[in-house]
C-alpha positions as a Markdown table, in Angstrom:
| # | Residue | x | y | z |
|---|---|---|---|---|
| 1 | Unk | 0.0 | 0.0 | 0.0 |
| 2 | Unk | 1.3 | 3.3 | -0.8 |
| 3 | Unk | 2.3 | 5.6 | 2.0 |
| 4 | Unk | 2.1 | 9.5 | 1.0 |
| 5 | Unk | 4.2 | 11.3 | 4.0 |
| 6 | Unk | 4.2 | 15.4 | 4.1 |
| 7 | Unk | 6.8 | 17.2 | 5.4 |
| 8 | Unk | 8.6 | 21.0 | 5.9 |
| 9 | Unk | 5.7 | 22.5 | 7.2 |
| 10 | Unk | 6.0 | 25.1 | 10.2 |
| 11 | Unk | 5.1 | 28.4 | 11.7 |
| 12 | Unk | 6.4 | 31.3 | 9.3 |
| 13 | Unk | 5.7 | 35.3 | 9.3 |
| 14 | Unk | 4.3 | 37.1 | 6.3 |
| 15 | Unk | 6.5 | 37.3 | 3.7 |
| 16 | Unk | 8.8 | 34.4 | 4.6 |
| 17 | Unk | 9.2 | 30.7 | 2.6 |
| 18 | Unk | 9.2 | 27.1 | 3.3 |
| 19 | Unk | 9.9 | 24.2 | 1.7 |
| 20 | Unk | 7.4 | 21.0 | 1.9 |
| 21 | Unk | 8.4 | 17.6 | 0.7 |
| 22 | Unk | 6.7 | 14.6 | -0.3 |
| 23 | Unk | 7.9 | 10.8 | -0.6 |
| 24 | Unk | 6.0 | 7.6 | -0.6 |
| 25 | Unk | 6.7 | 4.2 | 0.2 |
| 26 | Unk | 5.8 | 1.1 | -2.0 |
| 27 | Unk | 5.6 | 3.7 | -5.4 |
| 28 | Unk | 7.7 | 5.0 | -7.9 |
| 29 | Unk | 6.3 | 8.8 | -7.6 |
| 30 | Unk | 7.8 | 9.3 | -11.6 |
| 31 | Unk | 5.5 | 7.6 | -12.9 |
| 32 | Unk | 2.5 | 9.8 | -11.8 |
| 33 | Unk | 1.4 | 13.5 | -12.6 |
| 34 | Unk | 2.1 | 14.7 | -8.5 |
| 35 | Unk | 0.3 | 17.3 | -7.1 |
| 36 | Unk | 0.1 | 19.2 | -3.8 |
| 37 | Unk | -3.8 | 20.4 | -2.1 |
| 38 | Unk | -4.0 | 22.3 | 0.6 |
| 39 | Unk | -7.0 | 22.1 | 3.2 |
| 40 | Unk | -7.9 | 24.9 | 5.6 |
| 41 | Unk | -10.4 | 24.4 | 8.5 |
| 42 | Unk | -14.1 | 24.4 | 7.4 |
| 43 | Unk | -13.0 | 24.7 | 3.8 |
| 44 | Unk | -12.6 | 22.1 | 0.7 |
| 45 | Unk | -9.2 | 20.9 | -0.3 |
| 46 | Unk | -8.0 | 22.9 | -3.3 |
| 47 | Unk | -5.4 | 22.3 | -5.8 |
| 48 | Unk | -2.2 | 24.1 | -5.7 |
| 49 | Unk | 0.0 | 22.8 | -8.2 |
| 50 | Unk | 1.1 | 20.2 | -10.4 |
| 51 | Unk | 4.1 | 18.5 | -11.9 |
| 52 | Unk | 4.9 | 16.3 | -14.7 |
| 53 | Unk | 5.9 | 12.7 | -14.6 |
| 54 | Unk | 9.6 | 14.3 | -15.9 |
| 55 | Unk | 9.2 | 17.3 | -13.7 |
| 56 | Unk | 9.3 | 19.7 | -17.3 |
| 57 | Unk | 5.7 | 21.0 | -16.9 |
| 58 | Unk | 3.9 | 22.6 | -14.1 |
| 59 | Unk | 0.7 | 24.4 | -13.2 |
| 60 | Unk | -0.3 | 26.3 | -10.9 |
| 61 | Unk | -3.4 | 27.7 | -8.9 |
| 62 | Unk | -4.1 | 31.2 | -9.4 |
| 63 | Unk | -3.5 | 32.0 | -5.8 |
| 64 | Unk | -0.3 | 31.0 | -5.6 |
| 65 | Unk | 1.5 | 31.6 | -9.2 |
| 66 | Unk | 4.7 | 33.6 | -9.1 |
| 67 | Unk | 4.9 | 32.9 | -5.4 |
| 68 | Unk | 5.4 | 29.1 | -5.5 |
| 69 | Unk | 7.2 | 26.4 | -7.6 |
| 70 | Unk | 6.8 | 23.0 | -7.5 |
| 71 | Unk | 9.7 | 20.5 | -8.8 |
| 72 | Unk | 10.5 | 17.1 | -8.6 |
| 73 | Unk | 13.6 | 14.7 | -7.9 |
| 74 | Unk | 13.4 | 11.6 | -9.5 |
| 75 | Unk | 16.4 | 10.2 | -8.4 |
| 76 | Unk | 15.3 | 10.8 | -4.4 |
| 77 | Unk | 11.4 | 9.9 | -5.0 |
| 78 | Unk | 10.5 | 13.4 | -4.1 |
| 79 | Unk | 8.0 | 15.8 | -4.9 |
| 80 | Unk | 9.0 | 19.7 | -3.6 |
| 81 | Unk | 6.6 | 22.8 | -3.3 |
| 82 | Unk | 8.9 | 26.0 | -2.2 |
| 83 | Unk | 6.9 | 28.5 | -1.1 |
| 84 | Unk | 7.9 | 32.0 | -1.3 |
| 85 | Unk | 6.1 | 35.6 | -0.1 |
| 86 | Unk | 4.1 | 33.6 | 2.3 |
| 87 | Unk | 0.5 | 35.5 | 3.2 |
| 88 | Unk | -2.2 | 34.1 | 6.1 |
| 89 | Unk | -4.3 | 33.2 | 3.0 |
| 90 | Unk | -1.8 | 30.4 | 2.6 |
| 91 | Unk | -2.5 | 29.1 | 6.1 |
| 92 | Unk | -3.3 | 25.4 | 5.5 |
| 93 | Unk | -2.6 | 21.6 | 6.0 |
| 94 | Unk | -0.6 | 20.7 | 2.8 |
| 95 | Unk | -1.0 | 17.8 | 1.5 |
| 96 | Unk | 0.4 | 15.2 | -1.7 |
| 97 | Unk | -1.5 | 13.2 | -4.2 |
| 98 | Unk | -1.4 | 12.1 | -7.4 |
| 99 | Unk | -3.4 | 14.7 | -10.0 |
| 100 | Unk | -6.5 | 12.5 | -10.1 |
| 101 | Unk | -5.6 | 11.7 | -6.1 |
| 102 | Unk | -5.1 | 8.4 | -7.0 |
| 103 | Unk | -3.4 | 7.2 | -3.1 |
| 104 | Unk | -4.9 | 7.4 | 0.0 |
| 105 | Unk | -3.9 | 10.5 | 1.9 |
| 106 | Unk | -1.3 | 11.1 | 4.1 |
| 107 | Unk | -1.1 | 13.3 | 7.2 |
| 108 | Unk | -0.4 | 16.4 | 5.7 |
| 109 | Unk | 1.8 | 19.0 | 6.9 |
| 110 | Unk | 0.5 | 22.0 | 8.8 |
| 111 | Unk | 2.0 | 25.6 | 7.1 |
| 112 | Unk | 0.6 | 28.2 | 9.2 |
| 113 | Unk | 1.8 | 31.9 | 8.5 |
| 114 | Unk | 1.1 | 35.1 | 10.8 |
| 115 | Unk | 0.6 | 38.3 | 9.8 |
């Protein structure tokens, strides 16, 4: 079973970055379009970004282009999301997934930022 585990999350101020992570056990990640959600309290999960299976193509949510980049390392099974210019609106439990969400979720990582 595929194990999705989140981390790099922390308490930042306005304005700062952080860097999350995202490995898995029992899955080559490369072979999958990976994609980070974030979930705030009371609200839906919402897409962030995405990645390509050879990390050459992203996307990204509206909220968040031009602040953050998502990348990949093949070699290391790792999916990154460096987040730059942090607001409050980013405030949220960040989580990995396949683009159609294919694996069961993992704990998430909690990125809260104050203003």
């Amino acid at each position: 079973q595929v194990q999705l585990v989140e981390s790099g999350g922390g308490l930042v101020q306005a304005g700062g970055s952080l860097r999350l992570s995202c490995t898995a056990s029992g899955r080559t990640l490369s072979l999958h379009v990976m994609a980070w959600f974030r979930q705030n309290l009371g609200k839906e999960r919402e897409f962030v970004a995405r990645v390509s299976e050879s990390g050459g193509r992203t996307y990204y949510a509206d909220s968040v282009k031009g602040r953050f980049t998502i990348s990949r390392d093949i070699a290391k099974n790792t999916v990154y999301l460096q987040m730059n210019s942090l607001s409050p609106e980013d405030t949220a439990v960040y989580y990995c997934n396949t683009d159609s969400q294919m694996f069961r979720w993992g704990q998430g990582t909690q990125v809260t930022v104050s203003s």
